[in-house]
KOLGUFI-691621 format. One record per residue: residue in one letter; residue number from 1; x, z, y of N, C-alpha, C in turn. Coordinates in Angstrom, 1 decimal. Example, Ala and Ser with C-alpha at 12.3 -4.5 7.8 and 13.67 -1.06 7.14 Angstrom:
BEGIN
<node code="A" pos="1" n_east="13.2" n_up="7.8" n_north="-5.7" ca_east="12.3" ca_up="7.8" ca_north="-4.5" c_east="13.2" c_up="7.8" c_north="-3.3"/>
<node code="S" pos="2" n_east="12.8" n_up="7.1" n_north="-2.2" ca_east="13.7" ca_up="7.1" ca_north="-1.1" c_east="12.9" c_up="7.9" c_north="0.0"/>
END
This chain:
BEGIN
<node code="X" pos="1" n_east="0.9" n_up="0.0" n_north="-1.2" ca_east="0.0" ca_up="0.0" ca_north="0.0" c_east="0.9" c_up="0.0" c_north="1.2"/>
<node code="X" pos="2" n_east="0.5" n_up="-0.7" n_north="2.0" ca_east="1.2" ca_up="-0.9" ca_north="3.5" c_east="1.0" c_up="0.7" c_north="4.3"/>
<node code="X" pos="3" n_east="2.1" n_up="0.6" n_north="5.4" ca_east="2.0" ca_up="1.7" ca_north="6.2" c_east="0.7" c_up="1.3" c_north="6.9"/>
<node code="X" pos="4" n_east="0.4" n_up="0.5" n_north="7.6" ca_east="-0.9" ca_up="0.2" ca_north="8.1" c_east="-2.0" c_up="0.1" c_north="7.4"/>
<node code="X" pos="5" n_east="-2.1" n_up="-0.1" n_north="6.0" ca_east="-3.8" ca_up="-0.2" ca_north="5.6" c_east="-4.0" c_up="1.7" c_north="5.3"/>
<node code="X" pos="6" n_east="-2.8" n_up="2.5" n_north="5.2" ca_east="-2.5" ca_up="3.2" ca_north="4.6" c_east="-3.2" c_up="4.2" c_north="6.2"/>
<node code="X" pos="7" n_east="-2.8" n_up="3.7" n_north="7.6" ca_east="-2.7" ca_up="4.8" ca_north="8.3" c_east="-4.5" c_up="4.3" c_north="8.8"/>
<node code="X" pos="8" n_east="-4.6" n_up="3.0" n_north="8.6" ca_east="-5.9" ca_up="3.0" ca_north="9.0" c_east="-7.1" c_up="4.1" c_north="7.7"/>
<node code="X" pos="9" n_east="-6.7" n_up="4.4" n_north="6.5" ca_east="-7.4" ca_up="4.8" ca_north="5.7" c_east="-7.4" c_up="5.8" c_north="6.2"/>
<node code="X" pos="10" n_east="-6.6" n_up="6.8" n_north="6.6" ca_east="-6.5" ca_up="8.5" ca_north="7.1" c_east="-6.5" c_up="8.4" c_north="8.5"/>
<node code="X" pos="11" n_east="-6.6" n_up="7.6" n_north="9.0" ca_east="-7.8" ca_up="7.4" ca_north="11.1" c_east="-6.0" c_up="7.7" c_north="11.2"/>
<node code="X" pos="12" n_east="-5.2" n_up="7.2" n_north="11.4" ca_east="-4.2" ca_up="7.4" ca_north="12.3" c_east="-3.9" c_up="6.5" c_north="12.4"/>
<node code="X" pos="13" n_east="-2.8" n_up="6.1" n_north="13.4" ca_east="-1.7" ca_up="4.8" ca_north="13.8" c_east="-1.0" c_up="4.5" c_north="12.9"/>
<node code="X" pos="14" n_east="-0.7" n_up="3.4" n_north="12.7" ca_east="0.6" ca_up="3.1" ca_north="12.1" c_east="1.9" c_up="3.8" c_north="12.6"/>
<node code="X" pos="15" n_east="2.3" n_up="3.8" n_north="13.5" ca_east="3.2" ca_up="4.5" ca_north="14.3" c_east="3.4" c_up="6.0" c_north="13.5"/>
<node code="X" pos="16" n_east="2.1" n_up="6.4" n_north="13.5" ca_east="2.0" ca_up="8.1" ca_north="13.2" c_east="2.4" c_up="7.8" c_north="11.8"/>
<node code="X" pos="17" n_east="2.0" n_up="6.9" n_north="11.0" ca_east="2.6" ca_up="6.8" ca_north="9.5" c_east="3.9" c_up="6.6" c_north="9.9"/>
<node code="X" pos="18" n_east="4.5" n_up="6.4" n_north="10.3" ca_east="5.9" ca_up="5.9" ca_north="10.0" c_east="6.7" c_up="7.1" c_north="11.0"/>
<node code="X" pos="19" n_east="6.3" n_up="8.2" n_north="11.9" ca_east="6.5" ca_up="8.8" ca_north="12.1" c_east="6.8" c_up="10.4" c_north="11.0"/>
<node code="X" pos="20" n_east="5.9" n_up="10.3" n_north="10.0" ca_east="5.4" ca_up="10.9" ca_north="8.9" c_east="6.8" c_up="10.7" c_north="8.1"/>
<node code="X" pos="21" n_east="6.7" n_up="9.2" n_north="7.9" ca_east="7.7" ca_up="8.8" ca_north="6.9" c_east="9.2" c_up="9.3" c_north="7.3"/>
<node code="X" pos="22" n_east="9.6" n_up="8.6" n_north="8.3" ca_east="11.1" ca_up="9.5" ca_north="9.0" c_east="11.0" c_up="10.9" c_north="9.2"/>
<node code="X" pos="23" n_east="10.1" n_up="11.6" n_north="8.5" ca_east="10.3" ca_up="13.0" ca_north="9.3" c_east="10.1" c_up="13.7" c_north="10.7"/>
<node code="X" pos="24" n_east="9.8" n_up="12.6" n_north="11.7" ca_east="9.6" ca_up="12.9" ca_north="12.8" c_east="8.4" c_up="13.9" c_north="13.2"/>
<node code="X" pos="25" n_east="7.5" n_up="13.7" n_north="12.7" ca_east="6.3" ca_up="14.3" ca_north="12.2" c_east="6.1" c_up="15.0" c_north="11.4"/>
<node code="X" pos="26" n_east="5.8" n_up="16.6" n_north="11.6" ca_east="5.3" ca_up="16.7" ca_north="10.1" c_east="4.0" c_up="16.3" c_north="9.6"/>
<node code="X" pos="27" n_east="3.9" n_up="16.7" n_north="8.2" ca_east="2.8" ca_up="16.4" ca_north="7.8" c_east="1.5" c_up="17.7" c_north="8.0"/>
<node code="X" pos="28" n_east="0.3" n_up="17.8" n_north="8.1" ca_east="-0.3" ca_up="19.2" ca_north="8.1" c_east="-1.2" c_up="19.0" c_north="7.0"/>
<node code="X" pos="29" n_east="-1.3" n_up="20.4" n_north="5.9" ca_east="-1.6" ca_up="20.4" ca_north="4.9" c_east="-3.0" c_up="19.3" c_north="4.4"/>
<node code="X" pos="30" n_east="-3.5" n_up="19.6" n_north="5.5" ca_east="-5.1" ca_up="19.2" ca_north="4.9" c_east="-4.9" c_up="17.2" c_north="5.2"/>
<node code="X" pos="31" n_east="-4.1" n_up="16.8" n_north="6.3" ca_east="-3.3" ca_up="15.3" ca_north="6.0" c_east="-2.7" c_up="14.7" c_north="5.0"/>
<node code="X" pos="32" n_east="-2.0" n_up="15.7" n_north="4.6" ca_east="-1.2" ca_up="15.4" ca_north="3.3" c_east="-2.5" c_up="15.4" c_north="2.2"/>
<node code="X" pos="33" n_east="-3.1" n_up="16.2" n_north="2.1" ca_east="-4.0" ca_up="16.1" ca_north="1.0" c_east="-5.0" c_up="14.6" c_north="1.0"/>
<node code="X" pos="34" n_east="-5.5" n_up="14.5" n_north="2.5" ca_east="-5.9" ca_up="13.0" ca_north="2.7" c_east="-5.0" c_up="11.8" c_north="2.0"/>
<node code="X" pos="35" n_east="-3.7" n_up="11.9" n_north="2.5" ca_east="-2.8" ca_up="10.6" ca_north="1.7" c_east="-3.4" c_up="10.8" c_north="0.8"/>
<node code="X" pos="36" n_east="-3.1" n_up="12.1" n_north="-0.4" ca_east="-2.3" ca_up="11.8" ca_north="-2.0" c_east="-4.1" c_up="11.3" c_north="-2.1"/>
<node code="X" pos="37" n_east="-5.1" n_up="11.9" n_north="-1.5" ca_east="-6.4" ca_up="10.9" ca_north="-2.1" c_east="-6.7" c_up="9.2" c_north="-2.1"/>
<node code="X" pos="38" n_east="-6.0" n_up="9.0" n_north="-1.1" ca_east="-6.0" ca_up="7.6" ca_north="-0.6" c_east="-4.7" c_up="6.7" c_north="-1.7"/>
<node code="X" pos="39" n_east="-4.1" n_up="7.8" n_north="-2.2" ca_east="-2.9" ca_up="7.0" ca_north="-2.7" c_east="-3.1" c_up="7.4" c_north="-4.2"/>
<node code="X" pos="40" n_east="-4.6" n_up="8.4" n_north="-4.3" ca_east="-4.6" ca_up="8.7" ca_north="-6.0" c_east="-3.7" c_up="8.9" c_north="-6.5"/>
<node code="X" pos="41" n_east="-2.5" n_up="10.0" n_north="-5.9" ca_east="-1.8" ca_up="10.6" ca_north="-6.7" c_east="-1.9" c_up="12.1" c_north="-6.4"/>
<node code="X" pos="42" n_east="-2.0" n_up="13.0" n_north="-7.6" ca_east="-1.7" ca_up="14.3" ca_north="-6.8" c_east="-0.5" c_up="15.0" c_north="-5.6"/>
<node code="X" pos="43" n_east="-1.2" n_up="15.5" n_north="-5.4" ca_east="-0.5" ca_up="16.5" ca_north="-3.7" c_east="1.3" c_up="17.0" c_north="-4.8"/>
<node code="X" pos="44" n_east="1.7" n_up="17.0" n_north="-5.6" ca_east="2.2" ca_up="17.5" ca_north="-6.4" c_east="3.6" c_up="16.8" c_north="-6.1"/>
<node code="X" pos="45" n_east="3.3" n_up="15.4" n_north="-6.7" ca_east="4.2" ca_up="14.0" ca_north="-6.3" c_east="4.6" c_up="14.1" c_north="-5.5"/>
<node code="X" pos="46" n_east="4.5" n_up="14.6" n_north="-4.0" ca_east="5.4" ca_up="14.4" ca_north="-2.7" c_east="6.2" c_up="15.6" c_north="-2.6"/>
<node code="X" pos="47" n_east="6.4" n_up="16.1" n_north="-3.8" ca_east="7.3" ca_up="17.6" ca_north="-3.6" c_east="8.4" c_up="17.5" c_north="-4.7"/>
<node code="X" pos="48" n_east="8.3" n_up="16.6" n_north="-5.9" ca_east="9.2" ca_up="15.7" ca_north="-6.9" c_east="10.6" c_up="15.9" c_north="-6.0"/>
<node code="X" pos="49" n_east="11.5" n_up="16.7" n_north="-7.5" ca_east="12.7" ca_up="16.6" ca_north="-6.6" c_east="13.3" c_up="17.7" c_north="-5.5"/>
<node code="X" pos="50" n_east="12.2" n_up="18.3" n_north="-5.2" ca_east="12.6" ca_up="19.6" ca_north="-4.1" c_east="13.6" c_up="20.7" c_north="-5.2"/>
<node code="X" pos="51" n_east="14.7" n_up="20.4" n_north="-4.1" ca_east="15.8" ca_up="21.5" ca_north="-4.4" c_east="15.4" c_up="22.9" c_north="-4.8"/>
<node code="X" pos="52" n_east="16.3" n_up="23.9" n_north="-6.0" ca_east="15.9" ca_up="25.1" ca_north="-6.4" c_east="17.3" c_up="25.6" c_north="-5.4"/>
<node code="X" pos="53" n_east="16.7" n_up="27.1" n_north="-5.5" ca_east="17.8" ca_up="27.9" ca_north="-5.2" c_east="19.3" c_up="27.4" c_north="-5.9"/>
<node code="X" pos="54" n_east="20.4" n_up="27.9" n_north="-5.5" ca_east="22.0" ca_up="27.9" ca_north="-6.1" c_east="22.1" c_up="28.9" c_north="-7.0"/>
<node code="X" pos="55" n_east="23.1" n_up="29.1" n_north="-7.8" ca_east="23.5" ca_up="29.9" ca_north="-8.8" c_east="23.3" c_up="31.4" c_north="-8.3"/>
<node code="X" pos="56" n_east="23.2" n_up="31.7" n_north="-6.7" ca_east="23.5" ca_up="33.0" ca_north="-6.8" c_east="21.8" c_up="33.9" c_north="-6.8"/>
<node code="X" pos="57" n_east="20.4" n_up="33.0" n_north="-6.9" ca_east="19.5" ca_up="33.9" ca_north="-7.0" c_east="18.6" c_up="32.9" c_north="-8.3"/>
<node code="X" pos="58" n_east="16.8" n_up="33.5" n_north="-8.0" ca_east="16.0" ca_up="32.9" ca_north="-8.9" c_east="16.0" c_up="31.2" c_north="-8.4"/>
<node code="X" pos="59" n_east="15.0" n_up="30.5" n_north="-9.6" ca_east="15.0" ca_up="29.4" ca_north="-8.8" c_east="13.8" c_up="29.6" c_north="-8.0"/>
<node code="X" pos="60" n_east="13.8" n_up="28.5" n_north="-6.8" ca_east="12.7" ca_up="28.5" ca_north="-6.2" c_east="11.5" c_up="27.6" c_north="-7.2"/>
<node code="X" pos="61" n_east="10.2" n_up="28.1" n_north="-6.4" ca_east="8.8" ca_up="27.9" ca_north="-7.1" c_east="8.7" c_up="26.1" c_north="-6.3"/>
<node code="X" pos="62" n_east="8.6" n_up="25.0" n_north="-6.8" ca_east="8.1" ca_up="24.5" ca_north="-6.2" c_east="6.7" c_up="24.0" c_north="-5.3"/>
<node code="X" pos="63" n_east="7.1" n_up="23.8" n_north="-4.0" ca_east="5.8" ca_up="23.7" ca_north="-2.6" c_east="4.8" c_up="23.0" c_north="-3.4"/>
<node code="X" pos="64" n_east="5.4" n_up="22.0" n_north="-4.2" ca_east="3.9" ca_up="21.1" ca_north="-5.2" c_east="3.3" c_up="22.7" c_north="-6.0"/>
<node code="X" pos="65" n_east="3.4" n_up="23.1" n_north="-6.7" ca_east="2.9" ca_up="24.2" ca_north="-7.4" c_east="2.0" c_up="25.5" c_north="-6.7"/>
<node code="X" pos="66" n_east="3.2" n_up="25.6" n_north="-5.7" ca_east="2.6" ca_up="26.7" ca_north="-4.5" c_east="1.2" c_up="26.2" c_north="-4.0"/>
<node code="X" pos="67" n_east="1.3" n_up="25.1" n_north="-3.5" ca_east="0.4" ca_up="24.9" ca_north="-2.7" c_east="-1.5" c_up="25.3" c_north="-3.6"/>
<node code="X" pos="68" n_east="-1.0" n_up="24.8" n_north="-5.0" ca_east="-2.4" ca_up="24.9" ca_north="-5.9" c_east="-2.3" c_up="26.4" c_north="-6.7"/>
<node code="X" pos="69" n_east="-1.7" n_up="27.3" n_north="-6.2" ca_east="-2.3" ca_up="28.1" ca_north="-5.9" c_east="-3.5" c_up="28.8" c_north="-5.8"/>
<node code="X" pos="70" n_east="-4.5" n_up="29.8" n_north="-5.9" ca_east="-5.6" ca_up="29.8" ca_north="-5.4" c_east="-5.2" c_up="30.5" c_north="-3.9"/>
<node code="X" pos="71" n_east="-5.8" n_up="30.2" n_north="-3.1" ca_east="-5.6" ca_up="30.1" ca_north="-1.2" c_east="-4.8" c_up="29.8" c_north="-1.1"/>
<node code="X" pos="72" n_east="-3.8" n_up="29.4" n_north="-1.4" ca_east="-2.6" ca_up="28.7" ca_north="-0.8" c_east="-2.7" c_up="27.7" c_north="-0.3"/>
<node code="X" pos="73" n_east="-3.6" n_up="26.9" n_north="0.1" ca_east="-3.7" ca_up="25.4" ca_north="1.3" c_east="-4.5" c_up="26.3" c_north="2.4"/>
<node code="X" pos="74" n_east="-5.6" n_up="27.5" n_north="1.7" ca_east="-6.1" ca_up="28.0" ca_north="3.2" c_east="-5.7" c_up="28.7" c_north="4.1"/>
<node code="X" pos="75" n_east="-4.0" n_up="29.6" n_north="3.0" ca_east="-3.6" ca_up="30.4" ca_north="4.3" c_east="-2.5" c_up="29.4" c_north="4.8"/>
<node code="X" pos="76" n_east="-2.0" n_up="28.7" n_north="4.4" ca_east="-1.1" ca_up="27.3" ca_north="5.1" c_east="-2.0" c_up="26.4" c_north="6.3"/>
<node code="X" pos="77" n_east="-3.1" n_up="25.8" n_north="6.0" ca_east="-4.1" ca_up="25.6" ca_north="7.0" c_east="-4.5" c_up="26.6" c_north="8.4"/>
<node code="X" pos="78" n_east="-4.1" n_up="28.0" n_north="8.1" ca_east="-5.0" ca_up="28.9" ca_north="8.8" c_east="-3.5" c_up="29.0" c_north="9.5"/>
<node code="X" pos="79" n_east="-2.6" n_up="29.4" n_north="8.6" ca_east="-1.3" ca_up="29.6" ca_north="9.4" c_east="-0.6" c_up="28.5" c_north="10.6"/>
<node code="X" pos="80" n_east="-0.7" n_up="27.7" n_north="10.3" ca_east="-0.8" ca_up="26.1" ca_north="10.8" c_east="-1.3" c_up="26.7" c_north="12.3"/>
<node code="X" pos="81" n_east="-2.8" n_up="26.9" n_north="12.5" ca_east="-3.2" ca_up="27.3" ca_north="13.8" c_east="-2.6" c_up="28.4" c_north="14.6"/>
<node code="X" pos="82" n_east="-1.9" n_up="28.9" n_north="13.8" ca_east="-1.5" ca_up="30.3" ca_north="15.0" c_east="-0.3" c_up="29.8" c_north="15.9"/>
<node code="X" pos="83" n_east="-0.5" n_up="29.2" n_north="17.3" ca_east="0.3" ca_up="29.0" ca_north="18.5" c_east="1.8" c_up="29.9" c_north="18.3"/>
<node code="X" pos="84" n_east="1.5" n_up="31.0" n_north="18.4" ca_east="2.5" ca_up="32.4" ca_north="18.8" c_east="3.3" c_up="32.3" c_north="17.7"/>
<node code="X" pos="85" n_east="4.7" n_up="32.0" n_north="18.6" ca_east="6.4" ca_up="32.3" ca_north="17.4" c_east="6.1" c_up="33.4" c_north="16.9"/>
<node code="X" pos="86" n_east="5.7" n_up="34.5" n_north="17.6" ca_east="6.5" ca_up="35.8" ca_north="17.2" c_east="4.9" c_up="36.3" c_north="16.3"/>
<node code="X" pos="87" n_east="3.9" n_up="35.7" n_north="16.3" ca_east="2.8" ca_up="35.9" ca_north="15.8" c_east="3.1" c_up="35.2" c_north="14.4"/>
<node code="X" pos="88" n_east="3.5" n_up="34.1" n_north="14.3" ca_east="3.9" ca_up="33.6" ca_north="13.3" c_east="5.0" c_up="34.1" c_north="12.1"/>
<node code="X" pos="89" n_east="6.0" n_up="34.6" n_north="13.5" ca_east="7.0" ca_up="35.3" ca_north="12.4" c_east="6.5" c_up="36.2" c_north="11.7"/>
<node code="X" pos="90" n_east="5.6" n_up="37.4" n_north="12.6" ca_east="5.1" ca_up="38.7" ca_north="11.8" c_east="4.4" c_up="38.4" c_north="10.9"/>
<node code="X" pos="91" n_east="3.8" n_up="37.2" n_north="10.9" ca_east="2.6" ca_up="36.8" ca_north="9.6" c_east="3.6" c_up="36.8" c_north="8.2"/>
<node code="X" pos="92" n_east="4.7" n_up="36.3" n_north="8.4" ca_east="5.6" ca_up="36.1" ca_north="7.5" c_east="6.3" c_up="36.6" c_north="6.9"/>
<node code="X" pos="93" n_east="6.1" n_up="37.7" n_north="7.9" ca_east="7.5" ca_up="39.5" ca_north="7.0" c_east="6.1" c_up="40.0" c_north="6.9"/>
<node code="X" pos="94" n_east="4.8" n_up="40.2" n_north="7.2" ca_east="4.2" ca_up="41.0" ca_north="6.3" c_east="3.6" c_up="40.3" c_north="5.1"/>
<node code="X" pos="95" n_east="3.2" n_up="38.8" n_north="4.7" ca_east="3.1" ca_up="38.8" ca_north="3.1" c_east="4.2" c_up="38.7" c_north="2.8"/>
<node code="X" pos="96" n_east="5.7" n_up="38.7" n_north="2.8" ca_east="7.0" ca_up="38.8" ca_north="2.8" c_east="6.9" c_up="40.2" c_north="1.9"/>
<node code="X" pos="97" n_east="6.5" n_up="41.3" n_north="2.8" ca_east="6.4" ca_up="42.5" ca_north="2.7" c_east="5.3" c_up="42.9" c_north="1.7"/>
<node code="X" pos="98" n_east="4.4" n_up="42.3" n_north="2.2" ca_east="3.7" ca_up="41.9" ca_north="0.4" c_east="4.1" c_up="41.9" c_north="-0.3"/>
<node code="X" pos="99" n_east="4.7" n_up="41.3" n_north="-0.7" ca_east="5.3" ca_up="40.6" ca_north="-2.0" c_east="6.1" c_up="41.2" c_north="-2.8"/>
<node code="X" pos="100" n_east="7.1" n_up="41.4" n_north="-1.7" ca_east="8.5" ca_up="42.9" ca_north="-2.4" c_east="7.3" c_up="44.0" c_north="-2.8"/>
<node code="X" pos="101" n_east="6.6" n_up="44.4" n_north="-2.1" ca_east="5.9" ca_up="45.8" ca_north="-2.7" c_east="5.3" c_up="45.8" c_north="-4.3"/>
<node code="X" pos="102" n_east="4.6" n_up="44.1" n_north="-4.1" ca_east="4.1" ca_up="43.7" ca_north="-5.6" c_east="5.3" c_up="44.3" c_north="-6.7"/>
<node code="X" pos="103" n_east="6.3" n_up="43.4" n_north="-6.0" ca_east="7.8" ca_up="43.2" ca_north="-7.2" c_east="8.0" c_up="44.6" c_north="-8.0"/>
<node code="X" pos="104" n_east="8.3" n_up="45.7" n_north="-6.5" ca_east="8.3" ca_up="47.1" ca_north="-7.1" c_east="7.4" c_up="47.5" c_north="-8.0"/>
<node code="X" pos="105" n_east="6.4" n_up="47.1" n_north="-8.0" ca_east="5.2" ca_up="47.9" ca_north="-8.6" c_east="5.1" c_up="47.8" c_north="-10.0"/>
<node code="X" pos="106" n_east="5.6" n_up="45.9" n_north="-10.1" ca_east="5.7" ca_up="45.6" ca_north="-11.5" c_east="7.1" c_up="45.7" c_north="-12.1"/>
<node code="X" pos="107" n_east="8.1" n_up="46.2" n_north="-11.4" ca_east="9.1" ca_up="47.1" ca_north="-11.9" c_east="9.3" c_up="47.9" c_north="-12.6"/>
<node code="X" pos="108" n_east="8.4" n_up="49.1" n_north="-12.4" ca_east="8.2" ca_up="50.3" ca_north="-12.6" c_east="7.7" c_up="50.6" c_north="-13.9"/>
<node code="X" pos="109" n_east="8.1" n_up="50.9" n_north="-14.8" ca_east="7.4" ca_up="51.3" ca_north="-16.4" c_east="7.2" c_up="52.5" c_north="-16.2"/>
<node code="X" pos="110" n_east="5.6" n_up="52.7" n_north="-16.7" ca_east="5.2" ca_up="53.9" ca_north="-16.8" c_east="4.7" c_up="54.5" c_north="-18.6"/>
<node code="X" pos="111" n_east="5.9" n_up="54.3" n_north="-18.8" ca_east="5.7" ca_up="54.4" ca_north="-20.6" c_east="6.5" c_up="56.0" c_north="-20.8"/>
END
């Protein structure tokens, strides 16, 4: 499929496609999900290939995987909206902070 039949399918420019394609652009979740429909491939396929961590921790989870998650496109969508760096950052050390707490929790044998 052409960048053009491609950008007229998802209402944008061609320009914006090929802005997309170089990276200039990001993509925003709920667009990306538009392509992989138009292109009938899963959301999964544009993440093929994403680098894991190096030898010195776990590997990372891949963004294709994460995303299908259950809420994981809504709090990526929702997060997407929030303007504020510093609102952004804190969003991010507290499920951050989430997370570690989980880790501990399932550390802990209580046998």
């Amino acid at each position: 499929m052409s960048q053009e039949a491609l950008a007229d399918k998802i209402g944008v420019s061609f320009q914006q496609v090929q802005k997309y394609e170089k990276g200039t652009n990001r993509v925003g979740a709920s667009r990306l999900t538009m392509i992989a429909n138009v292109l009938q491939s899963p959301i999964t396929a544009f993440f093929e290939g994403v680098a894991t961590a190096g030898s010195r921790g776990p590997k990372l989870r891949s963004p294709g995987n994460l995303i299908t998650e259950p809420f994981a496109l809504r709090l990526v969508e929702a997060f997407s909206e929030i303007e504020d760096v510093n609102v952004r950052r804190a969003v991010v050390e507290f499920v951050q902070a989430l997370g570690s707490v989980r880790r501990k929790h399932s550390s802990v044998r209580t046998d």
